[in-house]
N, C-alpha and C positions, 0 to 999 in steps of 0.2 A: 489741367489735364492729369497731372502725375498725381495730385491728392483726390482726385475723382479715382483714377488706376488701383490705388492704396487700399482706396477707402475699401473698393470694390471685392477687395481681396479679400477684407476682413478688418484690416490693420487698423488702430486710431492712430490719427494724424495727428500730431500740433506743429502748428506752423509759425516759423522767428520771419522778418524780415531783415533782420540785420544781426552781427553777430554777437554783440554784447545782450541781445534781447534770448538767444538761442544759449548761452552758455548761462545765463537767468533761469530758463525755462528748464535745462538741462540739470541746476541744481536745485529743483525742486522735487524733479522725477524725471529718474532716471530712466531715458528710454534704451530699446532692444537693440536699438540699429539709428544709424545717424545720417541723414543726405543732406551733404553740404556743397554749397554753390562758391568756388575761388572767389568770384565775383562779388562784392557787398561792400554797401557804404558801410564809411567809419572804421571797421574794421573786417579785412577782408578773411577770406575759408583759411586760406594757410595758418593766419594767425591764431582764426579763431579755434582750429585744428589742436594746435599746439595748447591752447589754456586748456582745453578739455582734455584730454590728455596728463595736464598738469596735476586734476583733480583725480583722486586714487579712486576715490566711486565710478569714476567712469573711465579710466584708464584702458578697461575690458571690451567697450562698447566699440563695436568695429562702426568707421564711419566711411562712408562712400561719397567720391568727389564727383559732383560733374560742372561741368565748365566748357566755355566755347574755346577753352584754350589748351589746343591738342601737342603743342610741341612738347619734344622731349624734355626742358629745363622744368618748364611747370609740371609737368607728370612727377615727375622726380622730385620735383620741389613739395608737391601733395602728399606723394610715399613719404619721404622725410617727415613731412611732419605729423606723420601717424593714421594716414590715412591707409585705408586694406586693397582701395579699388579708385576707378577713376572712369570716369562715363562722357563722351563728348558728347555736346548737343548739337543735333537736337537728341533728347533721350529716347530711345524706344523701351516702351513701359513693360512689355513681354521681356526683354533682356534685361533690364531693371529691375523687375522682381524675380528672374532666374538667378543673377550675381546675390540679389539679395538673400532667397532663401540658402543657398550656399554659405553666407558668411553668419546669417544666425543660428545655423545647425553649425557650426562650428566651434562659436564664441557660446554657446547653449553646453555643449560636450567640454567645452576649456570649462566654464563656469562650474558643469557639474560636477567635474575631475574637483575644482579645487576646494569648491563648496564642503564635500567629502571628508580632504582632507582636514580641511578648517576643524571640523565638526568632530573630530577624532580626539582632538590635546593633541597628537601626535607634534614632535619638534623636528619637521621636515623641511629642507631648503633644498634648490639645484642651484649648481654653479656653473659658468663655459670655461671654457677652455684655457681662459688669462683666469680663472678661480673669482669670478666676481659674481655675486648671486644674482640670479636671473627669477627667483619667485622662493617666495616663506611663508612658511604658516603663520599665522596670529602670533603662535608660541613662543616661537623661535624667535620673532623682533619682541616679546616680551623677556625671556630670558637674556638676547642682549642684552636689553636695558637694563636687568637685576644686577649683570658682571659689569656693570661699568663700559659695557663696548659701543662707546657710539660711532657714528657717522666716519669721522676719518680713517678708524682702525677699522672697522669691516671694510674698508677703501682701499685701504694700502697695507696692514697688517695680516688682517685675514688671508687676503686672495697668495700675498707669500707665501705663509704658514701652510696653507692647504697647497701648492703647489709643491711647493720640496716635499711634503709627505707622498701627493699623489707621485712624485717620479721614483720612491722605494718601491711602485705596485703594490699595493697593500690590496688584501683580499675582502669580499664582502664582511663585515660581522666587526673588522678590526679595526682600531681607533688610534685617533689621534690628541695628544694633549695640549688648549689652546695656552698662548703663555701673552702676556701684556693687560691682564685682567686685574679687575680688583676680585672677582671670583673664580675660581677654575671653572672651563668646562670642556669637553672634551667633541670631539665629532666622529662621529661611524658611517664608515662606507654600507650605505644601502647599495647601492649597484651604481654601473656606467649604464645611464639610459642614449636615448636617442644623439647621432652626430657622434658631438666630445663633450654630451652635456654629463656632471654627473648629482644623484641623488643622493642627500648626507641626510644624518639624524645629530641632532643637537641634542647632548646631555649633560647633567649636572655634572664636573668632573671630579674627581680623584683626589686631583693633587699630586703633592710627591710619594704616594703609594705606588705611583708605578712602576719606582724606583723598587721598591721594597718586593712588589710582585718579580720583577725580575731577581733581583735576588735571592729569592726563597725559591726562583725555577732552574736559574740557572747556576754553574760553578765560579762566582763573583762573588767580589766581597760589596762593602757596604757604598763604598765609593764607586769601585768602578762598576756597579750597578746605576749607580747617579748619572753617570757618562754616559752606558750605553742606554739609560734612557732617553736623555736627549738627542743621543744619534740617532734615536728612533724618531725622535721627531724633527730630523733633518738639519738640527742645530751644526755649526761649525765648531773648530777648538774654540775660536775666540769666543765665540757668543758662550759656550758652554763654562769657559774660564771666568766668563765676566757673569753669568747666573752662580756659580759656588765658589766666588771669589777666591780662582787660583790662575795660575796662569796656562796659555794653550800650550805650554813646554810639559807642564805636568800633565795636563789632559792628554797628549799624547804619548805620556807613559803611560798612562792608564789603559789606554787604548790601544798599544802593546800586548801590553796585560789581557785586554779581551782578546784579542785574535787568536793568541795563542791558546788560552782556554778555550773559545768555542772553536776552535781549526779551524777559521776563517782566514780569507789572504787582505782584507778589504773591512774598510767602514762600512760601506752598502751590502756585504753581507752580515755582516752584524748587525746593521740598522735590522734588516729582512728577519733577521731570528727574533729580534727586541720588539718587534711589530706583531710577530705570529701569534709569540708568547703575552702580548699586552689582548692580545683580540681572543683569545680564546681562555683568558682570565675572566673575560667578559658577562 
């Protein structure tokens, strides 16, 4: 009934009866949209939910549950495993294909958005709220790969590093310097888009020039331009004492030393000045 409903629409159908035959079928050609039954021998929708999913070609493909099984654990159990929707049967095929064309005007509009992007070179990522990337361009996971940044440091190094910078406020345009690399590179605030999500540009960085831009902008010497770079990038004494091996007793002479120069009462407004002045070096 439902692949007669489909067909009728327009749509081609191909049809799994079970779920390792469906994620077969699915890596050969990737379809628009996916209707999956909880129900199936050998391996059942949830799971088979999840391996699809697993695979980056179709991670985008919204897939749609239906199942005779309406309680709330299994509803939730099908969200969970990545599914967008959930249909009890018996299905009605007019509501079937209204959820449907809904979710592939949808994942159609994500696709094109990012398609776009891809197609640009452009080194663009967002991140949430804990600073953990939620979507990258091609670029962007290429240029990690070039700094040496894999898998754990964009896990737990990154999302830090981006978090103390975003609590200075830093304004669009202005960057930040990444440190645990075997290459520099730097990130710039594009904008806070949607929620707490926000948009970064990934660039080749700097280095310790941005030590040297600060001292050439502001009334610091050579050192404690070194300091207030790192305070720009939300480092502590210790961590800053243990990057230019000295200790955090001398770094907060140094750091004396800045406040009084820039008329600041505070680290976070010195960080604020070291951040202006890095972004619009830019």
């Amino acid at each position: 009934m439902l692949n007669d409903a489909l067909e009728t629409a327009g749509l081609t159908v191909l049809v799994a009866l079970e779920g390792k035959q469906a994620i077969t079928i699915a890596g050969k050609i990737t379809p628009d949209i996916i209707l999956l039954d909880a129900i199936m021998p050998h391996l059942d929708g949830f799971e088979t939910c999840e391996r699809l999913k697993a695979n980056p070609d179709l991670c985008d493909v919204p897939i749609i549950f239906m199942t005779g099984l309406s309680d709330t654990e299994s509803i939730v159990k099908g969200l969970n495993a990545g599914g967008v929707d959930y249909l009890t049967k018996p299905v009605d095929p007019d509501e079937l294909m209204a959820r449907m064309r809904v979710h592939l005007n949808n994942a159609r509009r994500t696709n094109s958005a990012q398609c776009a992007l891809d197609h640009t070179g452009h080194h663009l990522f967002t991140i949430d709220s804990a600073g953990h990337t939620l979507w990258a361009t091609p670029q962007v996971r290429e240029l990690f790969a070039r700094a040496g940044a894999g898998d754990t440091w964009q896990h737990t190094q990154l999302p830090a590093q981006l978090l103390r910078w975003l609590r200075h406020h830093p304004q669009p345009n202005q960057a930040l310097t990444l440190t645990g690399l075997e290459q520099p590179l730097e990130v710039r605030l594009v904008e806070h888009t949607r929620g707490a999500e926000v948009l970064l540009e990934l660039l080749a960085g700097q280095g310790e020039s941005g030590a040297e831009r600060l001292r050439q902008a502001l009334p610091v010497t050579g050192r404690e331009s070194e300091v207030l770079y790192w305070i720009g990038n939300g480092k502590t004494n210790r961590e800053i004492g243990q990057i230019l091996s000295t200790s955090p007793r001398t770094v907060n002479k140094h750091l004396e030393q800045i406040f009084r120069k820039l008329e600041v009462d505070n680290r976070t407004s010195a960080a604020a000045i070291a951040i202006r002045v890095l972004g619009h070096h830019r």
